[in-house]
N, CA, C and O atoms as a Tinker XYZ file with bonds, in Angstrom:
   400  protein
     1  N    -15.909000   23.130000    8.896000    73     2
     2  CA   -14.815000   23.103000    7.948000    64     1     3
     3  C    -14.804000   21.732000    7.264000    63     2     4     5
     4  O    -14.520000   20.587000    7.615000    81     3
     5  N    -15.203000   22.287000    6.210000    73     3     6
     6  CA   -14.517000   20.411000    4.909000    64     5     7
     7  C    -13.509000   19.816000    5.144000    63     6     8     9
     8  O    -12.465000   20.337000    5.538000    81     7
     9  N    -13.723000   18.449000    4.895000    73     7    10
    10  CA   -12.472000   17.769000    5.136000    64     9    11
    11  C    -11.783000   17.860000    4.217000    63    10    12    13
    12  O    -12.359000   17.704000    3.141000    81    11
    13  N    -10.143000   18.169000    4.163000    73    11    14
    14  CA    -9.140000   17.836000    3.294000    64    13    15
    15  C     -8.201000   17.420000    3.750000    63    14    16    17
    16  O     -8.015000   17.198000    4.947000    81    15
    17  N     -7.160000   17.180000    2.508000    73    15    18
    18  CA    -5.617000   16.951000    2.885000    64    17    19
    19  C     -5.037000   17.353000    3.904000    63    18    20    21
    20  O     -4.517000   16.553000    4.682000    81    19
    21  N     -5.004000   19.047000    4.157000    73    19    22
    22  CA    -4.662000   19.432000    5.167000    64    21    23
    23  C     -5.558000   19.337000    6.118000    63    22    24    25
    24  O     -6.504000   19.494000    5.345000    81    23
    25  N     -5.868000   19.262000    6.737000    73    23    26
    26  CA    -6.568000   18.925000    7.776000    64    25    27
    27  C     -7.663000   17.819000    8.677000    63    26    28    29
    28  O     -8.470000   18.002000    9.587000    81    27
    29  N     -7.195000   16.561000    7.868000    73    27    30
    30  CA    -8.178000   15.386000    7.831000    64    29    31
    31  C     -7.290000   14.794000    9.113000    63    30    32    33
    32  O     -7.931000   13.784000    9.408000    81    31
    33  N     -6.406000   14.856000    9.838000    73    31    34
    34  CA    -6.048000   14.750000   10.657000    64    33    35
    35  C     -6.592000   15.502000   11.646000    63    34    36    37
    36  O     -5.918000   15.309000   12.658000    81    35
    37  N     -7.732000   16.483000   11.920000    73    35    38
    38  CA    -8.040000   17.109000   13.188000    64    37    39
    39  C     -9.603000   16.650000   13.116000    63    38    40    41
    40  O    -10.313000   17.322000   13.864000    81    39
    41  N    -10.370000   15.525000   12.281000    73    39    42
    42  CA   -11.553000   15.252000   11.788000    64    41    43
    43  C    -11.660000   14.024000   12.683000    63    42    44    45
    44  O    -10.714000   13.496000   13.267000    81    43
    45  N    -12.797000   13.679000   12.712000    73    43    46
    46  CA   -13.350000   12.313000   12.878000    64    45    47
    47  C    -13.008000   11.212000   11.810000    63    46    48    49
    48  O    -13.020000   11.549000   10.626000    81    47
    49  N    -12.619000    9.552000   12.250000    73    47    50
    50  CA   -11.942000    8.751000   10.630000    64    49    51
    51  C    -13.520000    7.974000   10.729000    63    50    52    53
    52  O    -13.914000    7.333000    9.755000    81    51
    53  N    -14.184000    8.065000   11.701000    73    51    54
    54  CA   -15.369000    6.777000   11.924000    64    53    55
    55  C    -16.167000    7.317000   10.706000    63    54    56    57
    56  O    -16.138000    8.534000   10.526000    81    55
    57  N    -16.879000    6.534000    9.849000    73    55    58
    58  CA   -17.412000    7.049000    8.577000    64    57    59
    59  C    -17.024000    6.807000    7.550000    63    58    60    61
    60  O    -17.658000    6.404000    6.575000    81    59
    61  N    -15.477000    7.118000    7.696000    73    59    62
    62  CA   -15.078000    7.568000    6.452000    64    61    63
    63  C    -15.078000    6.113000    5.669000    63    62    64    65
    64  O    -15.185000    5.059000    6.295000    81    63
    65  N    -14.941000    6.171000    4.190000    73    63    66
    66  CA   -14.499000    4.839000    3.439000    64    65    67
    67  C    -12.448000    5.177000    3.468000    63    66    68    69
    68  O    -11.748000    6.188000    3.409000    81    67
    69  N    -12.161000    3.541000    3.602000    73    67    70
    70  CA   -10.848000    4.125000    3.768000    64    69    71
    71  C    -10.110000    2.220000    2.958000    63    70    72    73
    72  O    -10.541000    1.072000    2.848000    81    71
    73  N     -8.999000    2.890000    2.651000    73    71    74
    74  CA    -8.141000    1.459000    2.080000    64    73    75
    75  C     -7.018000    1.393000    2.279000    63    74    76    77
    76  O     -6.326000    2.407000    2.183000    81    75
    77  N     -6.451000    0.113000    2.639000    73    75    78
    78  CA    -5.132000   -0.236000    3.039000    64    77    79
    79  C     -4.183000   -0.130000    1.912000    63    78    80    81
    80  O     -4.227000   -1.125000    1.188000    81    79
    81  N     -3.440000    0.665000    1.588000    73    79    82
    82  CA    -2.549000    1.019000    0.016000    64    81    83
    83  C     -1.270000    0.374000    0.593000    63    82    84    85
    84  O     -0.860000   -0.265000   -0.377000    81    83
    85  N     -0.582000    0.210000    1.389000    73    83    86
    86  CA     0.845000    0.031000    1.880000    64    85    87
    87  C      1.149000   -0.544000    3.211000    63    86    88    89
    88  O      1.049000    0.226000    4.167000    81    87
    89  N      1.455000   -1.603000    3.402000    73    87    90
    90  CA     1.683000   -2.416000    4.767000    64    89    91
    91  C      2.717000   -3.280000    4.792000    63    90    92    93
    92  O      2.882000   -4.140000    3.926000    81    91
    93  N      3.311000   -3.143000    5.570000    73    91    94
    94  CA     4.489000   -4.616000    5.847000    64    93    95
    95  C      3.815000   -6.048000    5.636000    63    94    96    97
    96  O      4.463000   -6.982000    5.163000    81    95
    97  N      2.251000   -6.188000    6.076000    73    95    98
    98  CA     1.955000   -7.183000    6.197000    64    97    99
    99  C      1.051000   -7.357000    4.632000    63    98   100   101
   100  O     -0.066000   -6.896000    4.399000    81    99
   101  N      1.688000   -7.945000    3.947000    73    99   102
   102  CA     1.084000   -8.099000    2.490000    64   101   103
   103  C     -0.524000   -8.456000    2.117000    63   102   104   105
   104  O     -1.217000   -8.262000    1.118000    81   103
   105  N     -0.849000   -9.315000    3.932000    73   103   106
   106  CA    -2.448000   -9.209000    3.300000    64   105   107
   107  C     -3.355000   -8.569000    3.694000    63   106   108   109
   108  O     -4.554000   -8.839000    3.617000    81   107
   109  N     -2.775000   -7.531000    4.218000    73   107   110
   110  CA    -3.832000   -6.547000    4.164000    64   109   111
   111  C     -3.878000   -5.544000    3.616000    63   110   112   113
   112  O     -4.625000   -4.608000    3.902000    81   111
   113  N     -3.079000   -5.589000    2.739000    73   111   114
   114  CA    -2.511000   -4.440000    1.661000    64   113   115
   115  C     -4.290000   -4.395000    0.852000    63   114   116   117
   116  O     -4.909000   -5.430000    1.100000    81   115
   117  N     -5.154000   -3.271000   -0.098000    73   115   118
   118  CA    -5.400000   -3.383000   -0.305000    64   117   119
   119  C     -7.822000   -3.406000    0.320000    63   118   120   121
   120  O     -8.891000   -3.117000   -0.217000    81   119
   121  N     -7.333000   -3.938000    1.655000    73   119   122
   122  CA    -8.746000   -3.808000    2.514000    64   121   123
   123  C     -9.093000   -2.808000    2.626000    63   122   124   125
   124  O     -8.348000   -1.866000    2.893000    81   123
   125  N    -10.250000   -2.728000    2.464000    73   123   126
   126  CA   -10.875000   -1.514000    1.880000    64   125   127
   127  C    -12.781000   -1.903000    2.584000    63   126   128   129
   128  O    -13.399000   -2.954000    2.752000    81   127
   129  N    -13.118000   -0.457000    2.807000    73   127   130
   130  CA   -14.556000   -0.373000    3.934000    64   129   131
   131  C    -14.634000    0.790000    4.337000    63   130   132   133
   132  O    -14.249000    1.814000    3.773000    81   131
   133  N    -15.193000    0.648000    5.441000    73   131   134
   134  CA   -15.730000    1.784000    6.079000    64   133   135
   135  C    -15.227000    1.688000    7.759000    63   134   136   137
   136  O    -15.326000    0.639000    8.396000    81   135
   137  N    -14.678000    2.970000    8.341000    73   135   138
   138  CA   -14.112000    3.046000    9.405000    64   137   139
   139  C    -15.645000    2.942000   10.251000    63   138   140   141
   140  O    -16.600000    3.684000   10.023000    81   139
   141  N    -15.614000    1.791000   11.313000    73   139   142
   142  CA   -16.455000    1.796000   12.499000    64   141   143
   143  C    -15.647000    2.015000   13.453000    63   142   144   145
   144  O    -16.467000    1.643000   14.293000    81   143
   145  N    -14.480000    2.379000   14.269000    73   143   146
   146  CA   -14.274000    2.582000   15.108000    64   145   147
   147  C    -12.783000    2.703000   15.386000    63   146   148   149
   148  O    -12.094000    1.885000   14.778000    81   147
   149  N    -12.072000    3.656000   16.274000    73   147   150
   150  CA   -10.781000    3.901000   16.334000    64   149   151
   151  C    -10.642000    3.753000   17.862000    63   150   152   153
   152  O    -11.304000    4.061000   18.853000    81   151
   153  N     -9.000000    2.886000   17.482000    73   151   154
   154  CA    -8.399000    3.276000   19.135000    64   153   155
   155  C     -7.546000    3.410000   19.147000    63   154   156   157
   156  O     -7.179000    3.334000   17.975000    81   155
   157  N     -6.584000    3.644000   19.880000    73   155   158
   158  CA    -5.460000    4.593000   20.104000    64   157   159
   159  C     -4.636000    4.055000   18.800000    63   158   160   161
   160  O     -4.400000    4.926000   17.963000    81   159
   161  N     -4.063000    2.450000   18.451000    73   159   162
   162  CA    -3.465000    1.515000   17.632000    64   161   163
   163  C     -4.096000    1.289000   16.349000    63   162   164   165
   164  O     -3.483000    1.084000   15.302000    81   163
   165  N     -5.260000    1.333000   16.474000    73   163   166
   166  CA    -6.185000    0.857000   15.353000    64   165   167
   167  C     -6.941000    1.160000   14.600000    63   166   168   169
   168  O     -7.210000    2.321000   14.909000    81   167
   169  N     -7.704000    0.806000   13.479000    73   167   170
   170  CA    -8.571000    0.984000   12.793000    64   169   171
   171  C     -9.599000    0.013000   12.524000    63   170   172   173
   172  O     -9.402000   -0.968000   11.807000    81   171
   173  N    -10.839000    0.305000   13.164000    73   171   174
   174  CA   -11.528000   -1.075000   12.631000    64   173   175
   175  C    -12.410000   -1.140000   11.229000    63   174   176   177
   176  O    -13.560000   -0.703000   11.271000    81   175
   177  N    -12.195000   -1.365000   10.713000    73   175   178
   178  CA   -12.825000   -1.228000    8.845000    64   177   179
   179  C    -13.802000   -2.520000    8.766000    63   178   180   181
   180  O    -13.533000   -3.621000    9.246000    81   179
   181  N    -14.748000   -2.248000    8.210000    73   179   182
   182  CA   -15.968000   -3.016000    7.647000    64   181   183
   183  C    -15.956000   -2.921000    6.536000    63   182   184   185
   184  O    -15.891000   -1.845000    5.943000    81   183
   185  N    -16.016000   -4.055000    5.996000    73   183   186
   186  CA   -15.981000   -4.581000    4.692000    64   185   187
   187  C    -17.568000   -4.644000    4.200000    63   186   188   189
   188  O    -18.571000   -4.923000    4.857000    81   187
   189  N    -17.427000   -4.288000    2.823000    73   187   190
   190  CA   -18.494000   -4.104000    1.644000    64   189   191
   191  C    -19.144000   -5.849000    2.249000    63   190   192   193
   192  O    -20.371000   -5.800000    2.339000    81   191
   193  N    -18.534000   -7.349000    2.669000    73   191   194
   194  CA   -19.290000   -7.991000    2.737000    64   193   195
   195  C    -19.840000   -8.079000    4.417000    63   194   196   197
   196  O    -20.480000   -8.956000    4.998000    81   195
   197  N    -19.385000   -7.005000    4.803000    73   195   198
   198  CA   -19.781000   -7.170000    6.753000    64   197   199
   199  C    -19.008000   -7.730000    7.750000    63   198   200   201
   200  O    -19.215000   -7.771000    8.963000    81   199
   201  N    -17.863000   -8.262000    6.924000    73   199   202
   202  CA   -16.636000   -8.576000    8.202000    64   201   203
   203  C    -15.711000   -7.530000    8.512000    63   202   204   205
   204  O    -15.333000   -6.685000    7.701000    81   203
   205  N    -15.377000   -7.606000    9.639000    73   203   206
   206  CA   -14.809000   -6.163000   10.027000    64   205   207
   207  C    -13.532000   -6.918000   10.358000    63   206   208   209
   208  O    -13.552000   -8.009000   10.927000    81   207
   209  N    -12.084000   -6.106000    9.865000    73   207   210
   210  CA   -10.703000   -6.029000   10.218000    64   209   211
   211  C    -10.120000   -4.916000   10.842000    63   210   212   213
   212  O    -10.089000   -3.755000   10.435000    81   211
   213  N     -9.436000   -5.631000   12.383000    73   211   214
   214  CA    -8.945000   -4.002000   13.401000    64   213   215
   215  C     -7.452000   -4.507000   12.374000    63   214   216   217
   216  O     -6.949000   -5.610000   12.160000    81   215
   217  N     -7.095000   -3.087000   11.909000    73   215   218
   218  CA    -6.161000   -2.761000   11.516000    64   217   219
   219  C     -4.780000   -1.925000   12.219000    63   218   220   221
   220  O     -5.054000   -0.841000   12.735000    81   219
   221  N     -3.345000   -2.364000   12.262000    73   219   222
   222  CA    -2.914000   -1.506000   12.907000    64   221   223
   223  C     -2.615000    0.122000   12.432000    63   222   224   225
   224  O     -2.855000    0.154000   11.225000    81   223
   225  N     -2.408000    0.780000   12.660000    73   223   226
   226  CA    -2.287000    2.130000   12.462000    64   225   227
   227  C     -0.655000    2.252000   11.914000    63   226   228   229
   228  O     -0.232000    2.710000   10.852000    81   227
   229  N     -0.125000    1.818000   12.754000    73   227   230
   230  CA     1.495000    2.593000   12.585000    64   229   231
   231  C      2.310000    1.131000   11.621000    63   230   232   233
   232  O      2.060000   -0.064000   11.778000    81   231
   233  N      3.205000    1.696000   10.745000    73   231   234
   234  CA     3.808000    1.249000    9.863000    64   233   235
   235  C      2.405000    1.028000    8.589000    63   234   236   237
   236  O      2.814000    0.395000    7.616000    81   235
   237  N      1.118000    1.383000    8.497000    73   235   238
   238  CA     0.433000    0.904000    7.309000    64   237   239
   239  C      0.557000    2.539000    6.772000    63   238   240   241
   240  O      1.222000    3.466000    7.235000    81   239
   241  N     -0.429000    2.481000    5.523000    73   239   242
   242  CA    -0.622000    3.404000    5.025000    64   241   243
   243  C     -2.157000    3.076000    4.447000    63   242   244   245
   244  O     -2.730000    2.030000    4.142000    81   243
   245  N     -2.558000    4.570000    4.449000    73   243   246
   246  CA    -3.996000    4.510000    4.230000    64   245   247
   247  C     -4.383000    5.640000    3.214000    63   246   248   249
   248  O     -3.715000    6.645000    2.972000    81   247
   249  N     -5.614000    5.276000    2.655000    73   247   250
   250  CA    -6.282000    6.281000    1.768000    64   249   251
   251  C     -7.897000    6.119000    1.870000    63   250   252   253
   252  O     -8.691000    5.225000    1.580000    81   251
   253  N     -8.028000    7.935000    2.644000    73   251   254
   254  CA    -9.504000    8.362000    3.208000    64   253   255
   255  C     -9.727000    8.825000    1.662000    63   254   256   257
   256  O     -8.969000    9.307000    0.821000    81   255
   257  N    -11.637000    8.324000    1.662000    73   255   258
   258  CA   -12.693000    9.117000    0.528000    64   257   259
   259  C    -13.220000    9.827000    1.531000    63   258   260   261
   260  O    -13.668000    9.364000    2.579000    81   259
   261  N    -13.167000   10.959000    1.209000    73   259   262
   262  CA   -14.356000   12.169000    2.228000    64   261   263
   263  C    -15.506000   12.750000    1.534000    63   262   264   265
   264  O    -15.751000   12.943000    0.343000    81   263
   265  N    -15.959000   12.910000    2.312000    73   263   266
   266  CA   -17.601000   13.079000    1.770000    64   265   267
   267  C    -17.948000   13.182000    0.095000    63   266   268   269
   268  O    -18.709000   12.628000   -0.699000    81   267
   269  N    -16.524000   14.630000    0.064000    73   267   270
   270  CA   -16.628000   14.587000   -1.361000    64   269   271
   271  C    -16.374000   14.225000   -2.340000    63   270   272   273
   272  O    -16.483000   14.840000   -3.400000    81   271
   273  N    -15.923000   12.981000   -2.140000    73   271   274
   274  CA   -15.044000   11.974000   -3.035000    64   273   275
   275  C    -13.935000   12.139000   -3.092000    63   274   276   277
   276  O    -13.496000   11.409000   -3.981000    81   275
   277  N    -12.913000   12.893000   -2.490000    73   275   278
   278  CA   -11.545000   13.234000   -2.658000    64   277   279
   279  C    -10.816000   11.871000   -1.816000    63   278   280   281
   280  O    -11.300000   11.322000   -0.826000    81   279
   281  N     -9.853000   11.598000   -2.331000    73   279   282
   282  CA    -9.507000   10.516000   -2.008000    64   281   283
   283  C     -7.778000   11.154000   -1.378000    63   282   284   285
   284  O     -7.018000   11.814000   -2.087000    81   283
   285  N     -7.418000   10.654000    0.394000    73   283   286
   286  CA    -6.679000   11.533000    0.980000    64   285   287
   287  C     -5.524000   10.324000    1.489000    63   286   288   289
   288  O     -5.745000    9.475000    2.353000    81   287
   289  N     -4.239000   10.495000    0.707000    73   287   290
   290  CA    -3.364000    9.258000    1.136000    64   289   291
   291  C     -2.777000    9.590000    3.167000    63   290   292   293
   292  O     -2.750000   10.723000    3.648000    81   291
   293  N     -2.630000    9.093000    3.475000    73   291   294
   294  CA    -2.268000    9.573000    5.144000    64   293   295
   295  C     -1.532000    8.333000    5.871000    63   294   296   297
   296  O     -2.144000    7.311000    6.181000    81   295
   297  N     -0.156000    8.528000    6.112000    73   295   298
   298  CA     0.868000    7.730000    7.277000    64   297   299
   299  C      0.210000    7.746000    7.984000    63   298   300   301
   300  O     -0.266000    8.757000    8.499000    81   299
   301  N     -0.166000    6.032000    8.382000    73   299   302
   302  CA    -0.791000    5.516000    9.631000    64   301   303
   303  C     -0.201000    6.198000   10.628000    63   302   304   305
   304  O     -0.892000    6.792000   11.455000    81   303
   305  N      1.153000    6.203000   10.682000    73   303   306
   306  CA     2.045000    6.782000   12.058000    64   305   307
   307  C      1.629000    7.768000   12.106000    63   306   308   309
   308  O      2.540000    8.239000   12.787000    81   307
   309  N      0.737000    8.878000   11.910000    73   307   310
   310  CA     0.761000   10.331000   12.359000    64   309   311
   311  C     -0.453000   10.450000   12.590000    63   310   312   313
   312  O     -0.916000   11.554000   12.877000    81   311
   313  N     -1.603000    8.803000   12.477000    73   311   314
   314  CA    -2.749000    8.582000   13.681000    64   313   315
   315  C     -2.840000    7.715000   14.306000    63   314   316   317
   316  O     -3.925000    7.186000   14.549000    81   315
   317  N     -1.313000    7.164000   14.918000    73   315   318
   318  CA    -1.445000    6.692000   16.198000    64   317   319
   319  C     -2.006000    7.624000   17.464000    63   318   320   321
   320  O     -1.863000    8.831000   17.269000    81   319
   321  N     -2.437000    7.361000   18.350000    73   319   322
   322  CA    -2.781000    7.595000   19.102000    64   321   323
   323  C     -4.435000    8.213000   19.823000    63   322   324   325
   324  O     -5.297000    7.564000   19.230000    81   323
   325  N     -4.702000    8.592000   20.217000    73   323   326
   326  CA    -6.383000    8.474000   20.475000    64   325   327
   327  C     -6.698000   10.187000   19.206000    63   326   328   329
   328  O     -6.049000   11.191000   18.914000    81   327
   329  N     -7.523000    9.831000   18.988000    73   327   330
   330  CA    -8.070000   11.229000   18.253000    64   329   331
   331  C     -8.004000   12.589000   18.953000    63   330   332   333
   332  O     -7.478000   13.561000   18.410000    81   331
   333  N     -8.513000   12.629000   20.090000    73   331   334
   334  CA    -8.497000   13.736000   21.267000    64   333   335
   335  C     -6.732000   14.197000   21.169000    63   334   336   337
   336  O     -6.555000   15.389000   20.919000    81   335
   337  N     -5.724000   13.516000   21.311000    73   335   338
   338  CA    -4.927000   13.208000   21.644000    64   337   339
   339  C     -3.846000   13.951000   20.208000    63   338   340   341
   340  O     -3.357000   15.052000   19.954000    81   339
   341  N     -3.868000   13.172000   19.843000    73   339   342
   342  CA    -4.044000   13.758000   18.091000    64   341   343
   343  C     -4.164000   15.326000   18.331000    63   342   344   345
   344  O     -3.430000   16.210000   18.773000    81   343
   345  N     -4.917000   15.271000   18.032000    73   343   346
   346  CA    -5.277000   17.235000   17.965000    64   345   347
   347  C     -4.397000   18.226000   18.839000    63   346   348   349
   348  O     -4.093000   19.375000   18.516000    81   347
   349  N     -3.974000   17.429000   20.250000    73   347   350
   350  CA    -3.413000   18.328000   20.958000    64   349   351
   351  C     -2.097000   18.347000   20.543000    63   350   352   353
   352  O     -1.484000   19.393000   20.757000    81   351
   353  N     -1.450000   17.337000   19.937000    73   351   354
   354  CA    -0.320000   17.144000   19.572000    64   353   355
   355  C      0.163000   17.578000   18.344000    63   354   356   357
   356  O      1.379000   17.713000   18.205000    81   355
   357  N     -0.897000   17.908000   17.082000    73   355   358
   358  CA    -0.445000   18.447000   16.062000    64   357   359
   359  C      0.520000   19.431000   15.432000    63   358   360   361
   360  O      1.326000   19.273000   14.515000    81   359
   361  N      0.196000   20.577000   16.233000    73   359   362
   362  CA     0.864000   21.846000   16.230000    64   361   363
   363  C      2.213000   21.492000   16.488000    63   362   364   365
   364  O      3.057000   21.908000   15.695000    81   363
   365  N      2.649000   20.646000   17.665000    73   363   366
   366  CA     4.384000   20.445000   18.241000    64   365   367
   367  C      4.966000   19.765000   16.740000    63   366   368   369
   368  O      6.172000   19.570000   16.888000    81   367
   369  N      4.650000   19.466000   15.762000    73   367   370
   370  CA     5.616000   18.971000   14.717000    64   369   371
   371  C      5.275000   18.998000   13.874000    63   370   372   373
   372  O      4.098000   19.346000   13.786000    81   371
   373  N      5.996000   18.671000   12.654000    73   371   374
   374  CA     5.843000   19.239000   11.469000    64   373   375
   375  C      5.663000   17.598000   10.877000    63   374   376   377
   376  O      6.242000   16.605000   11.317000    81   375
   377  N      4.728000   17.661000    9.804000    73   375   378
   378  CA     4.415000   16.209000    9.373000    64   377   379
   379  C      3.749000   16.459000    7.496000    63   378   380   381
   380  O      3.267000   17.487000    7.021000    81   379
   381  N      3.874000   15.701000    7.112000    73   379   382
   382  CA     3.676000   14.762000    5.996000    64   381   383
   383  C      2.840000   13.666000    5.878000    63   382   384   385
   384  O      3.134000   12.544000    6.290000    81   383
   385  N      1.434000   14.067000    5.125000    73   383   386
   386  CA     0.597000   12.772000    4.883000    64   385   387
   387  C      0.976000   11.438000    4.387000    63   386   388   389
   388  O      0.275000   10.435000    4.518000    81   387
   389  N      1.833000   11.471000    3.956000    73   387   390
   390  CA     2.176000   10.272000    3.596000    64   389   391
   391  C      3.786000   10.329000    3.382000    63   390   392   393
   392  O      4.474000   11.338000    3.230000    81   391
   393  N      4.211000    8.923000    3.413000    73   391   394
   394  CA     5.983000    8.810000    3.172000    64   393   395
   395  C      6.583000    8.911000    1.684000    63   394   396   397
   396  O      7.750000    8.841000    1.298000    81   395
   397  N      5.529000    9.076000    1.070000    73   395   398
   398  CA     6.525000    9.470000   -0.692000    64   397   399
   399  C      5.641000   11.059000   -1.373000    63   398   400
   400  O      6.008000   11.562000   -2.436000    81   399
């Protein structure tokens, strides 16, 4: 199954190109790369020059490119927690990719 909107939450994020659109913390608004690695809190993104920033997950906001160029806005808060983890939990609530 393709990744989309609906369902880019039951996918793998490692891969993806992804950018920081919305954060409390103003400088990281904006970082932008490629997901190498997730943990329960975080996101670790690699940058176009090879430095990598673990990002937190909850209170940011993010925007996935998937394979097919679709570009997917998504509330950090609704991938906190481990990916596995994630999936089992989806179904119990009702959610919104993003807060606007």
């Amino acid at each position: 199954m393709p990744i989309q909107a609906n369902n880019i939450l039951f996918h793998e994020l490692i891969g993806l190109e992804v950018k920081v659109t919305d954060s409390p913390a103003i400088t990281v608004i904006g970082t932008k790369g490629v997901v190498i690695d997730e943990t329960m809190n975080t996101l670790v993104i690699q940058k176009p020059d090879g430095k990598r920033n673990t990002i937190l997950k909850d209170h940011n906001e993010f925007t996935f490119t998937v394979p097919d160029g679709t570009k997917i806005p998504v509330c950090g808060n609704l991938l906190v927690g481990r990916p596995w983890d994630r999936l089992k939990n989806i179904g119990k609530r009702q959610f919104r990719l993003t807060n606007r």
